[in-house]
C-alpha angles and dihedrals in degrees: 000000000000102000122211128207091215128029112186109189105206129044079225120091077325088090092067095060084047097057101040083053088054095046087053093057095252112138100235142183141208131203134170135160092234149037130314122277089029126222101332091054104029107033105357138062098336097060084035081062098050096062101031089062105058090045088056090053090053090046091052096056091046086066097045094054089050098056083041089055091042095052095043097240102146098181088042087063093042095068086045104046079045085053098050092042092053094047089056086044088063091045090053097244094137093170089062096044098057106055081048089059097040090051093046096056089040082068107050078049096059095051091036098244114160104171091099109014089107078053097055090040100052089045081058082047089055098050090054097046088050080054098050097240098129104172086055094048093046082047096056096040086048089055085044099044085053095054098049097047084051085061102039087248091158095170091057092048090061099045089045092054088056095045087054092049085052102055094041095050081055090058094049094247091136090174096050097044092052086056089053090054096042087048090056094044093056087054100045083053109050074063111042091242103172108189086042084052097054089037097056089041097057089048089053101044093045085056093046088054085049096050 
């Protein structure tokens, strides 16, 4: 039978006990029934964590929406309603998201603040194209991509352009979809937009390996 100097039952804080024995030169074993790292990483106050902080972020900007509408600053309440939509994007509540979006934008319409609308409408893009539901996304990033060429947003244009190949290619309009790309290179190009460049590039030249 093989003998330990140190024998540490749990993978928890037990661990510590385990690697100050090692470093001390005692042959030592651990055991434990389940998995490593025991209750606090696995089932306790970590995971707890996990799911308790994105609620206070949410809770944060709900308060912070609140005081915004209080005090009558539209575009104020825009960034935050964007914010919170984009926090319940990320924890997949679409629904949720995209009445954020939509009231977002409702809000730099109604002061008539362009700057981001492209912004608020290819986030509502987004949420349709998470849903599927691809007319309704190349919709959203057309009435985006309009606004931003209208405003000289050439950035936008590019990632909108992307965003457009994309959806087509989903819907198996490979032509399309390689306009959409072409479209976005060019203009990548006229300003030296180097991540729009290699991204381009890498659509395109995935399409041209399919054709």
């Amino acid at each position: 039978m093989e003998r330990f100097d140190v024998l540490v039952i749990g993978t928890g804080s037990g661990m510590i006990v385990a690697s100050t024995a090692v470093e001390n030169g005692f042959k030592t074993a651990v055991v434990d029934s389940g998995p490593m790292g025991g209750t606090c990483l696995n089932k306790g106050c970590v995971p707890s964590k996990m799911l308790i902080y994105p609620s206070d972020v949410v809770a944060i900007f709900n308060e912070a929406q609140a005081l915004a509408q209080a005090g009558g600053h539209k575009l104020e309440e825009s960034y935050i309603v964007r914010h919170i939509a984009a926090e319940h994007q990320e924890d997949g509540n679409l629904d949720k998201a995209l009445a954020g979006f939509e009231r977002s934008l409702t809000l730099r319409e109604q002061i008539g603040y362009k700057v981001y609308q492209p912004a608020a409408l290819l986030a509502i893009g987004h949420v349709y194209r998470a849903r599927q539901k691809l007319d309704q996304a190349i919709e959203y990033y057309q009435k985006a991509y309009n606004l931003a060429e209208q405003m000289n947003q050439a950035l936008y244009v590019v990632r909108l352009q992307m965003a457009m190949g994309d959806a087509e290619k989903e819907k198996r309009n490979i032509h399309q979809a390689l306009k959409h790309y072409e479209t976005a290179l060019r203009t990548a190009e006229a300003i030296n937009y180097q991540n729009g460049l290699e991204a381009a590039t890498a659509k395109i030249e995935a399409i041209d390996r399919e054709l």
